[in-house]
C-alpha positions as CSV (number, residue, x, y, z in Angstrom):
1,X,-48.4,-20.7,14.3
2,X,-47.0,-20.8,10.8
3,X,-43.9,-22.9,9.8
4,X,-41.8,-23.7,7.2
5,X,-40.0,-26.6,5.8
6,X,-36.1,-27.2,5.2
7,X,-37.0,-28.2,2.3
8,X,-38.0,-24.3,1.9
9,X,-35.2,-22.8,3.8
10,X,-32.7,-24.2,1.4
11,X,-34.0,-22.2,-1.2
12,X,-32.4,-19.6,-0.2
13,X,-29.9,-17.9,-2.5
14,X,-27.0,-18.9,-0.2
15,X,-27.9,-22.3,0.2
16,X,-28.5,-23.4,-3.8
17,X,-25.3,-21.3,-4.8
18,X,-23.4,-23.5,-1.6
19,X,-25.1,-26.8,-3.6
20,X,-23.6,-25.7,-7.4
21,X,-20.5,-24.8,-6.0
22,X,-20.4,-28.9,-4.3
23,X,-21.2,-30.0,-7.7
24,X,-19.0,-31.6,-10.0
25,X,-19.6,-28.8,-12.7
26,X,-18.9,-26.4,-9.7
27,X,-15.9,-28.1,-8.3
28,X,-14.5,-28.0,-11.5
29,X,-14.9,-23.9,-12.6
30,X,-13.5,-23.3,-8.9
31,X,-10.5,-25.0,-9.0
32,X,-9.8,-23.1,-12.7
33,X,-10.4,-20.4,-11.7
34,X,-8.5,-20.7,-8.4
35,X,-5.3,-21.9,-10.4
36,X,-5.9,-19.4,-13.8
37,X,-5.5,-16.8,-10.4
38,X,-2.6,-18.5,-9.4
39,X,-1.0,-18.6,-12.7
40,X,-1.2,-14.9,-13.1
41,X,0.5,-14.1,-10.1
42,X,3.3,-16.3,-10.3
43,X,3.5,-14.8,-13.7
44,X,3.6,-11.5,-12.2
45,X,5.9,-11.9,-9.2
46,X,8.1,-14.1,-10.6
47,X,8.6,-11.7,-13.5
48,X,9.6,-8.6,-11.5
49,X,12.2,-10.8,-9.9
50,X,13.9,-12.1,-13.3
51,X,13.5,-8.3,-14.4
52,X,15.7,-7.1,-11.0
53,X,18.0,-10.4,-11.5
54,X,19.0,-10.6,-14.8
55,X,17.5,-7.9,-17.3
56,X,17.0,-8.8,-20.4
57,X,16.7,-13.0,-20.0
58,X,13.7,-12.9,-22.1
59,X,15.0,-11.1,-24.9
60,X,14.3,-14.8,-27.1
61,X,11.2,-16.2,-27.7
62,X,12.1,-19.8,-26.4
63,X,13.7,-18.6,-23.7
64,X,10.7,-15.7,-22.9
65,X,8.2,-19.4,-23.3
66,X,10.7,-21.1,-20.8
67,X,10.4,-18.5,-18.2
68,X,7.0,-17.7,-18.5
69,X,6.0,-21.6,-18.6
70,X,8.4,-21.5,-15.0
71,X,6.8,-19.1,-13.4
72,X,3.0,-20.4,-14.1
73,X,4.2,-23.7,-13.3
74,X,5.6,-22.4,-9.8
75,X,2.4,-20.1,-9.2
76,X,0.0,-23.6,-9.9
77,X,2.2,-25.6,-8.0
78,X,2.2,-23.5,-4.7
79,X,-1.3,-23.0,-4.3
80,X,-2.8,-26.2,-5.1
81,X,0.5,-26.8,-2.0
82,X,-1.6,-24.6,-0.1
83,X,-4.8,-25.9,-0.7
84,X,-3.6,-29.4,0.6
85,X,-3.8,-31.0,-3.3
86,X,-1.9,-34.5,-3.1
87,X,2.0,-34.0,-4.4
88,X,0.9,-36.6,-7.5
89,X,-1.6,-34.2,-8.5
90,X,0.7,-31.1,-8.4
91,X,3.2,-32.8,-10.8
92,X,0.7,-34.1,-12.6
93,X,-0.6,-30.4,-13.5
94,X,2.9,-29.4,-13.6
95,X,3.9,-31.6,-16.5
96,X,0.2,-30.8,-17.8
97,X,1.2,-26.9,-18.2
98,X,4.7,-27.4,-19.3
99,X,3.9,-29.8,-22.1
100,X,2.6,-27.4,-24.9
101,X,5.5,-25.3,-24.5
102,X,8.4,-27.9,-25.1
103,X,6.4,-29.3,-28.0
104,X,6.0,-26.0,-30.0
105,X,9.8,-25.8,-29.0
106,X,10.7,-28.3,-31.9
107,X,8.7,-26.3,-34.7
108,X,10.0,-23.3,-33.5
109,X,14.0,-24.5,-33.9
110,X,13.2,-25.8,-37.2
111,X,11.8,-22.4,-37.9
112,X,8.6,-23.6,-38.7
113,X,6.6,-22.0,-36.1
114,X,7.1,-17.8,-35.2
115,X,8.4,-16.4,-32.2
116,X,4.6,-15.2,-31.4
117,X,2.9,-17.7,-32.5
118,X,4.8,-20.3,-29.9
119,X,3.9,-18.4,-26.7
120,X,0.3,-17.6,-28.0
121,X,-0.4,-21.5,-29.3
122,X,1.9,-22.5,-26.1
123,X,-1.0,-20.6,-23.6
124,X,-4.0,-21.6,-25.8
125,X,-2.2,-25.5,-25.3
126,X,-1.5,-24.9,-22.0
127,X,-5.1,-23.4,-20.2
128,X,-7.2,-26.1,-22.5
129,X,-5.2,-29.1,-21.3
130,X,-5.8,-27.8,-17.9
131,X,-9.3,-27.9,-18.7
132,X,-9.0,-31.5,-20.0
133,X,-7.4,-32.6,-17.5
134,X,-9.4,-31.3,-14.6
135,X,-12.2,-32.7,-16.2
136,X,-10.8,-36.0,-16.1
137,X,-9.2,-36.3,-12.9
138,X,-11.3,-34.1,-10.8
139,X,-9.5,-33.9,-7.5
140,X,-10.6,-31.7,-4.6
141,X,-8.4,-30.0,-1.7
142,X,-7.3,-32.5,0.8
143,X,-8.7,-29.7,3.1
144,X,-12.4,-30.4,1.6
145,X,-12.2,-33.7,3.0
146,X,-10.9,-33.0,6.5
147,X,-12.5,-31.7,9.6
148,X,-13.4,-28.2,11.1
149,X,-10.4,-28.6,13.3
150,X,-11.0,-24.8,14.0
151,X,-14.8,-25.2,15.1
152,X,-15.3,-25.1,18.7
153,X,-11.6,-24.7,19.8
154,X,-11.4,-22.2,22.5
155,X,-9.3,-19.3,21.7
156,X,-6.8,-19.7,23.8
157,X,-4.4,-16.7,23.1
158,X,-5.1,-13.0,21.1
159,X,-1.2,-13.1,19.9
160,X,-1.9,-13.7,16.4
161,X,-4.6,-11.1,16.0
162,X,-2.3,-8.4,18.2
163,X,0.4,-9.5,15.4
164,X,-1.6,-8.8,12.5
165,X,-2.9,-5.7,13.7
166,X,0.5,-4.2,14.2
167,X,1.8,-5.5,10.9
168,X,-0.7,-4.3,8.7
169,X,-1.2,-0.8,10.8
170,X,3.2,-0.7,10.1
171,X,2.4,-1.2,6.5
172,X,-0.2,1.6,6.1
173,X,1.9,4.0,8.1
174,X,5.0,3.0,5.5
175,X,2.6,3.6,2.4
176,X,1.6,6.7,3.6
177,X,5.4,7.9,4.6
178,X,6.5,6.9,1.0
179,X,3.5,9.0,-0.4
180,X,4.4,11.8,1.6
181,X,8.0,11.6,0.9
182,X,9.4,13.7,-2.2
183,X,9.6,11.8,-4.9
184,X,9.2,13.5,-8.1
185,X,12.5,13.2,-9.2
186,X,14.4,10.0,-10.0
187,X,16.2,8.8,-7.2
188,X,19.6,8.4,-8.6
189,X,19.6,11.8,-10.4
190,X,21.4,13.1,-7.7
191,X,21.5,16.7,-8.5
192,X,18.0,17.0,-9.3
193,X,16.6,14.8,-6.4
194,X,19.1,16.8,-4.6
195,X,17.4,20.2,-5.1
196,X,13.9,18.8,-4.2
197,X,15.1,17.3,-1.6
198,X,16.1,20.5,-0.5
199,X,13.1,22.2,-0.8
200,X,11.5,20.0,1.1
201,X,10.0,21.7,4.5
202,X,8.8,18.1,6.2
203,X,11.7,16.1,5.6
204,X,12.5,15.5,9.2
205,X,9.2,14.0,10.7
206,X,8.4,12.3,7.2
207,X,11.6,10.5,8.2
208,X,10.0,10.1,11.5
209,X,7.0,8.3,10.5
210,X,8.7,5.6,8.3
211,X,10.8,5.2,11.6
212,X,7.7,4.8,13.1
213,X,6.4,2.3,10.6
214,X,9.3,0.1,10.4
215,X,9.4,-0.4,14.4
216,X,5.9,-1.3,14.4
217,X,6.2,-3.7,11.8
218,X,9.3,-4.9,13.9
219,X,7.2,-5.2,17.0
220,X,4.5,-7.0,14.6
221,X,7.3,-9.7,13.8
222,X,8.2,-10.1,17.0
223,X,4.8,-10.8,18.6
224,X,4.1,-13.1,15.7
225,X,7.3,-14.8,16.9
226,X,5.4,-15.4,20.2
227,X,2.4,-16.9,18.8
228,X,4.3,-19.1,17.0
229,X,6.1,-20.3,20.3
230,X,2.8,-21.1,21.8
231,X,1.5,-23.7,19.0
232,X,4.6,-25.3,19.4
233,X,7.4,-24.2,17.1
234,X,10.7,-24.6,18.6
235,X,12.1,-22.2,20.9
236,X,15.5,-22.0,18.3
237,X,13.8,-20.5,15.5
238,X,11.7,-17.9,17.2
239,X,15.2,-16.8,18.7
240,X,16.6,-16.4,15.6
241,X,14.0,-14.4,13.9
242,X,14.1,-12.2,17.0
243,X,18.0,-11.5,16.7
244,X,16.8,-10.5,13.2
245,X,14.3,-8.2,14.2
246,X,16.7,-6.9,16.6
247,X,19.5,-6.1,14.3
248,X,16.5,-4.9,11.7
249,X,14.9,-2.1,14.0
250,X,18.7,-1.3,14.4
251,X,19.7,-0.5,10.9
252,X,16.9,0.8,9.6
253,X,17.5,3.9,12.7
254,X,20.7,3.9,11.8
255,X,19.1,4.5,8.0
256,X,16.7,7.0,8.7
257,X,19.6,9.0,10.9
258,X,21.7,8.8,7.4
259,X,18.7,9.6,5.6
260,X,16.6,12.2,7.6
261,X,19.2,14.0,9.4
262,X,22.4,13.6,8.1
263,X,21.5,13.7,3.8
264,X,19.1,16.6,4.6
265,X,21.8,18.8,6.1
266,X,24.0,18.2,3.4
267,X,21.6,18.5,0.6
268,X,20.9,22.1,2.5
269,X,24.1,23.0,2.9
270,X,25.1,22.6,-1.2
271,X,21.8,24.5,-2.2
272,X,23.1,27.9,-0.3
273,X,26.5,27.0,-0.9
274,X,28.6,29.7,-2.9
275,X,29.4,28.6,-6.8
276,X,32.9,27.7,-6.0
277,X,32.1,25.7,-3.1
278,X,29.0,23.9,-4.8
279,X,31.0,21.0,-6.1
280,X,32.9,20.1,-2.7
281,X,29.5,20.4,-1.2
282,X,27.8,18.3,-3.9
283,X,30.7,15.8,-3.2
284,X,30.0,15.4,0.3
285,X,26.2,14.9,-0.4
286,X,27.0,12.2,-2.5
287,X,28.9,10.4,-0.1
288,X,26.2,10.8,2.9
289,X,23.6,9.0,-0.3
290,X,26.4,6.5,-0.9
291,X,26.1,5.5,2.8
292,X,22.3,5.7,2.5
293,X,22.7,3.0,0.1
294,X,24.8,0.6,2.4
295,X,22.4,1.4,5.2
296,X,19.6,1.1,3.5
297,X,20.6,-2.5,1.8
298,X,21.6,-4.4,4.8
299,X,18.2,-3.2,6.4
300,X,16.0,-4.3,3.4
301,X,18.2,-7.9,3.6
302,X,17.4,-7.9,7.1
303,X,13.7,-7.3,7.2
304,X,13.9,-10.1,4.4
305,X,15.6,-13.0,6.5
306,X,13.0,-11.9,9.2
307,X,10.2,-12.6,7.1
308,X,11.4,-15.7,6.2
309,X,12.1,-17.1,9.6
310,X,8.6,-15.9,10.3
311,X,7.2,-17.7,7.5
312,X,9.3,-20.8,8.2
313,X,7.6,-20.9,11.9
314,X,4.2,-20.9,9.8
315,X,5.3,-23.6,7.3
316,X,5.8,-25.9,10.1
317,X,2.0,-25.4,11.6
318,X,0.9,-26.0,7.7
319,X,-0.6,-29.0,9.1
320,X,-3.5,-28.0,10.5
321,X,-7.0,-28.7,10.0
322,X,-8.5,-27.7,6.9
323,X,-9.5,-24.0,7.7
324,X,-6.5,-23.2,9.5
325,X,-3.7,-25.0,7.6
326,X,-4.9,-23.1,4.4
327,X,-4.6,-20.1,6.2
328,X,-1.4,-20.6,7.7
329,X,-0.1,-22.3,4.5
330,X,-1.1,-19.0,2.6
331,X,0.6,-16.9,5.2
332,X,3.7,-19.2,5.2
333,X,4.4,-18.9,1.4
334,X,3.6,-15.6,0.8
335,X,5.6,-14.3,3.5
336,X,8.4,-16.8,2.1
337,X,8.1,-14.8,-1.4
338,X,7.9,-11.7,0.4
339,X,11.0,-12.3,2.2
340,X,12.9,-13.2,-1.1
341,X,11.8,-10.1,-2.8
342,X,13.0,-7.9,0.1
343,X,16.5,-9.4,0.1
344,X,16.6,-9.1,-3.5
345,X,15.8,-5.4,-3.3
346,X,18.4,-5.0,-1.1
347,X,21.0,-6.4,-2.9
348,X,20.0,-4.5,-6.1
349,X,20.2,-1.4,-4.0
350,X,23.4,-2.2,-2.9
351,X,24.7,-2.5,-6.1
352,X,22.6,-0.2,-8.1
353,X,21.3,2.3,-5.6
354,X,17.6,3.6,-5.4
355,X,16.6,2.2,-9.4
356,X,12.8,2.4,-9.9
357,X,11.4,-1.1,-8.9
358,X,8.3,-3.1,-7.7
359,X,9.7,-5.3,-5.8
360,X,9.2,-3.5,-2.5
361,X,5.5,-3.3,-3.4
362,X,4.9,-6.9,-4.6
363,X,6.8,-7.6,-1.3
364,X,4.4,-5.4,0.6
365,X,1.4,-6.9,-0.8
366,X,2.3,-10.8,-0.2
367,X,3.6,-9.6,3.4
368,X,0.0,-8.3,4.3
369,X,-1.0,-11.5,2.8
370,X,1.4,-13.4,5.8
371,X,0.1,-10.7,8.6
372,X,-3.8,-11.8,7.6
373,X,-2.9,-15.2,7.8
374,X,-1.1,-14.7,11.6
375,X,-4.5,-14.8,13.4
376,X,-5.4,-18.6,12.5
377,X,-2.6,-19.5,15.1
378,X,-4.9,-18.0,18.1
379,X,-7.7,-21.1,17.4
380,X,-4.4,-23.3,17.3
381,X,-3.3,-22.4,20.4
382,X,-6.4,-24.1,22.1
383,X,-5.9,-27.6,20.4
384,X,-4.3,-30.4,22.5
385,X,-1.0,-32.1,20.9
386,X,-3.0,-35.0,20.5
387,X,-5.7,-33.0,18.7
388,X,-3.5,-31.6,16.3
389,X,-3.4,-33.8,13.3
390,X,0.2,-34.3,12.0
391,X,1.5,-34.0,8.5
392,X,0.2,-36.6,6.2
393,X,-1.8,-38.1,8.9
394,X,-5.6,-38.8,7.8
395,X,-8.6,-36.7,9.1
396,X,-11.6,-38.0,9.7
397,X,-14.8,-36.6,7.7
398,X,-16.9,-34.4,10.9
């Protein structure tokens, strides 16, 4: 019988592209390109926030350098977090990406240096620096150093999964209510989104399904809050994100009432109304929109604190063994961010009503993020206390 070496075997395409990436050429281009990712998101998220919190902050170009050296800076900072880089690297690489910017500040004041010109020479400082200094202080995760805490634990609970199957199956059934909803009007055009909203024929059970959605994205949070309880995180929390899941699946039928039954009715009502009775009627449908609003804030604020006590229980299993504390890191801070972007929504639709925005969408795509991430808790459930390695305590190499 024929057989083959290793030597052979590990000349497969899998195994020489795993030996590039473990070189030091290949460490480096990962961990670029892992934070150049980074960058760009916190770039992105962050910006939609200062957008919904304070138009117009970037109106300058120092300030617009400032912000956008922030929110990099942030974006870096929280992944190399996740990725378990030591805290003197992260503000090492913090300093690294702020630098360019507050030296082209000076030339800029003494109006030697355009408005342009500083944020393109500020990036063009910032990404080669980044390069430089990766190249001189390579570091790798502290994750790539620690063991497979994940391999070989018996699974001792299906929670997780159960968790992320009902969060991301809520968050489908949401898209595909808010694609089926009318929206070709802008929402706070209230006699034009009125008329369309009267000629609407599936308002009701549209209505229906984002019910639907939101109280299986409910039930999601609340068996996440159980699969937290079993690797440990105290009873206290679990109960409060509970209470806010509670009070969540509350409001938002209270919202959908307001909004499927109650505005529907009245937007029907001044549609066949007679011309002198339009106006009274249009009144009143105002009014039932105005309360949509209310409703609709305290529910989005809601769903945001539950998030975040959610991601809090996470935070505190960031611990974990290499594997599983990225994963549960990555959940934690993106349903963290996701949180704060709901309960920023809500506070701008409180104040400003139904304003075209990505911030529900950005929230939606960092919560699926979190639900992903739920499932690493099962293979936690298995590990003794004594197994679980505790924060800042060394690994040892498997």
């Amino acid at each position: 019988m024929t057989t083959y070496s290793t030597s052979y075997a590990d000349r497969t395409p899998r195994a020489l592209a795993r030996r590039l990436l473990h070189t030091r050429l290949g460490r480096f281009l990962t961990a670029y390109l892992e934070m150049t990712l980074a960058i760009v998101v916190g770039m992105g998220v962050l910006g939609i926030v200062w957008d919904a919190a304070w138009p117009g902050l970037t109106g300058r170009p120092d300030v617009m350098a400032l912000t956008m050296a922030f929110d990099m800076t942030v974006g870096m900072a929280a992944w190399m977090w996740v990725r378990r880089h030591a805290r003197r690297h992260i503000a090492e690489m913090s300093a690294v990406m702020v630098l360019p910017f507050l030296v082209l500040l000076v030339p800029y004041w003494l109006g030697v240096l355009p408005g342009e010109h500083l944020l393109t020479w500020g990036h063009v400082g910032m990404f080669a620096l980044m390069a430089a200094y990766l190249a001189w202080r390579p570091h790798t995760p502290g994750g790539a150093t620690s063991a497979r805490s994940g391999d070989g634990v018996p699974r001792g609970s299906r929670t997780g999964r159960l968790s992320a199957v009902l969060l991301v199956t809520g968050a489908v059934l949401a898209v595909v209510g808010g694609i089926l909803h009318p929206h070709e009007e802008p929402p706070n055009s209230h006699e034009a989104v009125f008329a369309e909203y009267a000629h609407s024929a599936d308002w009701v059970w549209v209505h229906d399904l984002q019910f639907l959605s939101a109280t299986v994205v409910v039930a999601g949070l609340l068996t996440a809050g159980r699969a937290l309880q079993r690797v440990g995180v105290p009873r206290s929390l679990v109960r409060v994100g509970d209470a806010a899941a509670a009070a969540t699946v509350a409001l938002i039928a209270v919202n959908m009432a307001v909004d499927g039954v109650a505005l529907k009715r009245a937007v029907d009502a001044w549609a066949a109304a007679d011309p002198a009775d339009r106006a009274s009627r249009f009144a009143a449908a105002e009014a039932v929109r105005w309360l949509e609003w209310g409703v609709n804030s305290f529910f989005a604020i809601l769903l945001g604190i539950t998030l975040m006590t959610v991601a809090a229980g996470l935070l505190r299993q960031a611990h974990l063994g290499a594997h599983l504390g990225t994963r549960v890191r990555l959940a934690g801070v993106t349903g963290a961010l996701s949180g704060v972007l709901l309960v920023l929504n809500g506070l701008t639709v409180g104040a400003h009503g139904f304003e075209p925005t990505a911030l529900p969408l950005v929230a939606s795509g960092l919560y699926v993020v979190m639900a992903l991430g739920i499932p690493a808790l099962d293979r936690a459930v298995g590990q003794a206390p004594e197994h679980r390695p505790s924060a800042g305590q060394p690994v040892s190499v498997v």
